[in-house]
Residue, then its C-alpha position, 0 to 999 in steps of 0.5 A: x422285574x423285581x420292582x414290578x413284582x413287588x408293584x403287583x403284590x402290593x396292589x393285591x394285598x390292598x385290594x384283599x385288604x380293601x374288601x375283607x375289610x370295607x362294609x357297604x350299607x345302602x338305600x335304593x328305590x325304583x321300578x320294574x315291568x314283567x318281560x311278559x304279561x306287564x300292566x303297571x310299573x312294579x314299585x320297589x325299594x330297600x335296604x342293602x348290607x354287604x360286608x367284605x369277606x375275600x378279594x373281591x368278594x362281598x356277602x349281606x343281605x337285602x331287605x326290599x317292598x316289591x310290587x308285582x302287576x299282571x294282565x294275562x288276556x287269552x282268547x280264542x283266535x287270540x282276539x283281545x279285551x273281551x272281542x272273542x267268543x269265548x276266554x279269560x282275563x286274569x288281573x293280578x295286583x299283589x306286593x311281597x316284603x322280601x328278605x334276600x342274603x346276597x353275593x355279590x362279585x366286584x369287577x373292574x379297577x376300583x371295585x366299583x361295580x358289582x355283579x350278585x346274586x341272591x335269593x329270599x322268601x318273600x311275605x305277602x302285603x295284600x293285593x287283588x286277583x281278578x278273573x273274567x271268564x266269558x263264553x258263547x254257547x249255541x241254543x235253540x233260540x241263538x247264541x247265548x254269551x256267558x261273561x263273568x268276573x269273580x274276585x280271587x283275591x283270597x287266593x294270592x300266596x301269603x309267602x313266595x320265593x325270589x331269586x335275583x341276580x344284576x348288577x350295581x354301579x357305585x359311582x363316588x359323590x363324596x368320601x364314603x359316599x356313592x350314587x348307586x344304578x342298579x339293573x336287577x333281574x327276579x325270577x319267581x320259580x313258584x307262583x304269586x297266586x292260586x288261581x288258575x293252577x292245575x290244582x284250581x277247579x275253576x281253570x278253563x283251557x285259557x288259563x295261564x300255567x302258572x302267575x310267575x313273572x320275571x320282572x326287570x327292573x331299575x334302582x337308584x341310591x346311595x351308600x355309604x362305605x367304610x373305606x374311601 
């Protein structure tokens, strides 16, 4: 019993030493749909920073390019790609440089794999907003199609917040070497644009609420650890 007992503090004081100590500097790249209203994969890619700070327990930052690509077609009827009498087709195209501090939790035997959440604001790098808005109206001489494209661009926001949370799977190459898989969920509480907004004159009934994605999305990368 006291053999056991002395097994098992030691393995907690290696473990406790192991992330207070350990510091984790990575670099990532991949892609991401919206799980609602996707046009393209949403490039991505970054660098991570985390340093030991208690059992298990790590706390950094990222740093990350991420892209954002949107189709949003409401039409009467729910009739798609312009078929209907009357709707609105809004494209929106836009990249964000997002700076994120970042919790992270490490799971299982050798800490290999690690559950985080972060949390950042991100800095507009350009992008296109598009509307097409088109109608039928009735007339003494017959039905009249209204059909117009405006660009919006003008509208993206310069700055949004992101919140993320996933997971990463270190997998060793090497000493202080590790192949990295990352599944990242983001959520973006505001919107990326102006356009169509309750506060937008031009919004018609088939206007989306809000441009506010949730992207999913895949990471691959290496990095490099303190400790083996």
């Amino acid at each position: 019993m006291k053999s056991t007992l002395l097994a098992l503090l030691l393995s907690f004081s290696v473990l406790k030493g192991y992330s207070q100590k350990n510091t984790i500097i990575g670099l990532f790249g991949g892609g991401g749909v919206a799980t609602a209203n996707n046009y393209d994969i949403g490039l991505s890619g970054g660098l991570d920073y985390a340093k030991g700070v208690a059992l298990r327990s790590f706390f950094g930052a990222e740093v990350f390019y991420q892209q954002f690509s949107l189709l949003y077609d409401n039409e009467a009827n729910s009739a798609r790609h312009a078929t209907g009498y009357a709707g609105e087709i809004t494209r929106h195209s836009s990249a964000y440089f997002f700076i994120a501090p970042k919790f992270r939790y490490c799971a299982g035997r050798k800490q290999n794999i690690h559950i985080y959440l972060n949390a950042g604001i991100g800095m507009g790098m350009g992008g296109y907003d598009s509307v097409r808005k088109f109608n039928t109206i009735s007339t003494p001489n017959g039905y009249l199609r209204t059909d117009t494209t405006l660009d919006m661009s003008e509208n993206i926001n310069s700055m949004v917040m992101r919140i993320g949370v996933g997971c990463t799977q270190y997998l060793p190459i090497g000493n202080h070497w590790r192949f990295t898989l990352t599944e990242d969920i983001g959520f973006i509480p505001g919107s990326l644009t102006k356009t169509s907004d309750f506060t937008d004159v031009t919004r018609t009934n088939y206007s989306p609420a809000k441009v506010n994605p949730t992207y999913f999305s895949i990471r691959i990368g290496i990095s490099h650890t303190k400790f083996p």
